[in-house]
C-alpha positions in Angstrom: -106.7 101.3 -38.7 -110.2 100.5 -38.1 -112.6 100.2 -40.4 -115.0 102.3 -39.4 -115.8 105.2 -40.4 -117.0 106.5 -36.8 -113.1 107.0 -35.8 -112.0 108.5 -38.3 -108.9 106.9 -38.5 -105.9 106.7 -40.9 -104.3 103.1 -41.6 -100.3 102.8 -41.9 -97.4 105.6 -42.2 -98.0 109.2 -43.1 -98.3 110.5 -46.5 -96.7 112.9 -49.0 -96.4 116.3 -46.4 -98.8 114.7 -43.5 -97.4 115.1 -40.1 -98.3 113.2 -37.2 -97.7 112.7 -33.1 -97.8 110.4 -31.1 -100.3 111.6 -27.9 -100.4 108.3 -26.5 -97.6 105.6 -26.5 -97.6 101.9 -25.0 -97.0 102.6 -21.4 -100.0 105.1 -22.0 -102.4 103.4 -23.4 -101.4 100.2 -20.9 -102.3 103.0 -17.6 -105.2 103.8 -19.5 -107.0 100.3 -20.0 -106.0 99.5 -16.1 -107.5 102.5 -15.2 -110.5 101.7 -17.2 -110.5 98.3 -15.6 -111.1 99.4 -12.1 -113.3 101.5 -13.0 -115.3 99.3 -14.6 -115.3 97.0 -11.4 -115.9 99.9 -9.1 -119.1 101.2 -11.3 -120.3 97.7 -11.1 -119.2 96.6 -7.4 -117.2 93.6 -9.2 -117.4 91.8 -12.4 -119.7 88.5 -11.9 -122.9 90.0 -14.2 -120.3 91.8 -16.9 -120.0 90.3 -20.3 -117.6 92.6 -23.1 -118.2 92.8 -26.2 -115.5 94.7 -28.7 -116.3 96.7 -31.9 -114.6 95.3 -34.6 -111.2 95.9 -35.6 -109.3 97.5 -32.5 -112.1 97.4 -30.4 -112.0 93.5 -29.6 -108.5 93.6 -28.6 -108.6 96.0 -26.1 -112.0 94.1 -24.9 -109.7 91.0 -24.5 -106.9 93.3 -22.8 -109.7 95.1 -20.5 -111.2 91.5 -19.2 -107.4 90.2 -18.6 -106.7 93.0 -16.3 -110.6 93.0 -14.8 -109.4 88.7 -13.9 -106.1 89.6 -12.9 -108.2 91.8 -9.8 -111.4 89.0 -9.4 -110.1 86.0 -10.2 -112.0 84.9 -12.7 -112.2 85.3 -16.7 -115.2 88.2 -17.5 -117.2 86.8 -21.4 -115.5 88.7 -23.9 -117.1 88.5 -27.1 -117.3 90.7 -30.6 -119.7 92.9 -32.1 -120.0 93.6 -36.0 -122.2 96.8 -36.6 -121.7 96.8 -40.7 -125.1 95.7 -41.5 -126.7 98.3 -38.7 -124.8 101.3 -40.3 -126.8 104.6 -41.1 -124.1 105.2 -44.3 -124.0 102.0 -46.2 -126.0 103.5 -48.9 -123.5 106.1 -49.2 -120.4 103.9 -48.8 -118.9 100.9 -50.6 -119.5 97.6 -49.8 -117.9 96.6 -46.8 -116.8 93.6 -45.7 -118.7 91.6 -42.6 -116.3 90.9 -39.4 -116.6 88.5 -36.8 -119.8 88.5 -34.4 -118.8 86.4 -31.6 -121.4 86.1 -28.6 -119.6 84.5 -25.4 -121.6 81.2 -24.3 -124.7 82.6 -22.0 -125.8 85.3 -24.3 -126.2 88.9 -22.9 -129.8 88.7 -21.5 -130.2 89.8 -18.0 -126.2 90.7 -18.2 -123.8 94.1 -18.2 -122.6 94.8 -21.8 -119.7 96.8 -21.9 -119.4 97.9 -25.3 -115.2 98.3 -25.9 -114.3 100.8 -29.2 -110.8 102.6 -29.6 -112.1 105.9 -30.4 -115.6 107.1 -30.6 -116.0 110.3 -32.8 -119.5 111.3 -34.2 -121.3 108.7 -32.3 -123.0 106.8 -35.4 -120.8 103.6 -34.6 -122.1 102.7 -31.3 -126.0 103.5 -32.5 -125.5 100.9 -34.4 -124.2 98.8 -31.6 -127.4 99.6 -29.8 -129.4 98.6 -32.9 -127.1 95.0 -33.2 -127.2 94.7 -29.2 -131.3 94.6 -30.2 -131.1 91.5 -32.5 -129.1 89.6 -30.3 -130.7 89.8 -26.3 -131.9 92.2 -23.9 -129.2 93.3 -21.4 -129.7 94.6 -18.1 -127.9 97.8 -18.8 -125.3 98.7 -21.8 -122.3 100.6 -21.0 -119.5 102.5 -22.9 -116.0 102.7 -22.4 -113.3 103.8 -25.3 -109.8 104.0 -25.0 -110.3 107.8 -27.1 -112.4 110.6 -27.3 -112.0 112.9 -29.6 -115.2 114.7 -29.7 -117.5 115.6 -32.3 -120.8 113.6 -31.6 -123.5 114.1 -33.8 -125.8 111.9 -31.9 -126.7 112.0 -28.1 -124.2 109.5 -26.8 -121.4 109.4 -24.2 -118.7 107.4 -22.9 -118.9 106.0 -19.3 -115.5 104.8 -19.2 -112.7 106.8 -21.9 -108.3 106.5 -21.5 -107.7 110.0 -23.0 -109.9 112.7 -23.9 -108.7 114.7 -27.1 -109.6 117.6 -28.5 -109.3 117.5 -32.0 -110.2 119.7 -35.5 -112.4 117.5 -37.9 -109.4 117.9 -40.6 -107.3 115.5 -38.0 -107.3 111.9 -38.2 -106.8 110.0 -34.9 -104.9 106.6 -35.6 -104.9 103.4 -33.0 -102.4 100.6 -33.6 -102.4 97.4 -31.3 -99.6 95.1 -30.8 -100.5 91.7 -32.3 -102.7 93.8 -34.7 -100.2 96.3 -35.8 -96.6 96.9 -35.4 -96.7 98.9 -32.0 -99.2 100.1 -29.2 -99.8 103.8 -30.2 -102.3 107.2 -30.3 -101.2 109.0 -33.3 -102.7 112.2 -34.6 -102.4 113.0 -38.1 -103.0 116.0 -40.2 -101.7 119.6 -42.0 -101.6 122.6 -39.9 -101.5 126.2 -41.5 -97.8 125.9 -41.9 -98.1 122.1 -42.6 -97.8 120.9 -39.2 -99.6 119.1 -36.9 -103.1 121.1 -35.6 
């Protein structure tokens, strides 16, 4: 699952008495990132000033699935690119060392351009304040927008989503998981976690 924090994800099968569901399966999540596509397009009136930039792990994937569906429509490819927030994390003092994943700018930079910043769920909000903060070091966009494939509430900072797949309430004892064909086994929206009476909440 992904490895940050800001999801509040699980990685790999259930343990011991855990229960999960699945809330979003692949024909889902595929309905979901068309439907974030056009909407991208539509917000933007078309796609020739967009460049995409995923959060790293889950988040560049569905970057790369977004722009294929967004050049399926335009006919042409969108810059998709990756964006590593480790370093411009408000916890690494209180976490272990982590290690540093791909930052990939597409050729043409981001100044002057629409950054789309792609993550599979956003949670408290800390993850994409430190997007802003890496967006900083690397250009000056025109405008930086937000699209997620889940929300699952909780924000702790002031931020929102401007493009999500599936809203989803959850209790902070619930861990919300994303696997990826080509990253994991199967496309899938899991939610894991004990109940009263062990079950899912």
């Amino acid at each position: 699952m992904p490895a940050h924090p800001d999801t509040s994800t699980g990685s790999g099968a259930p343990s011991g008495t855990d229960r999960q569901r699945v809330v979003l399966d692949e024909r889902d999540i595929s309905r979901a990132l068309t439907r974030i596509s056009h909407e991208i397009l539509e917000r933007n009136k078309g796609a020739g000033d967009l460049v995409l930039l995923g959060i790293p792990s889950r988040g560049v994937p569905l970057a790369r699935r977004i722009a294929d569906r967004i050049e399926a429509v335009e006919g042409f490819a969108v810059p998709v690119g990756s964006l590593d927030v480790t370093m411009y994390r408000d916890d690494l003092r209180m976490k272990p060392a982590r290690a540093l994943l791909p930052t990939e700018i597409p050729p043409g930079g981001i100044d002057g351009r629409t950054v789309v910043l792609v993550d599979d769920v956003l949670f408290s909000g800390r993850t994409i304040r430190a997007a802003l903060d890496a967006l900083n070091d690397i250009g000056r966009p025109r405008a930086v927008q937000l699209a997620v494939l889940v929300d699952r509430g909780h924000r702790e900072l002031p931020i929102r989503a401007d493009f999500v797949g599936k809203n989803l309430p959850t209790s902070l004892v619930e861990r919300v998981g994303v696997t990826l064909a080509g990253v994991d086994d199967a496309d899938a929206v899991t939610i894991q976690g004990l109940g009263p009476e062990g079950g899912v909440r």
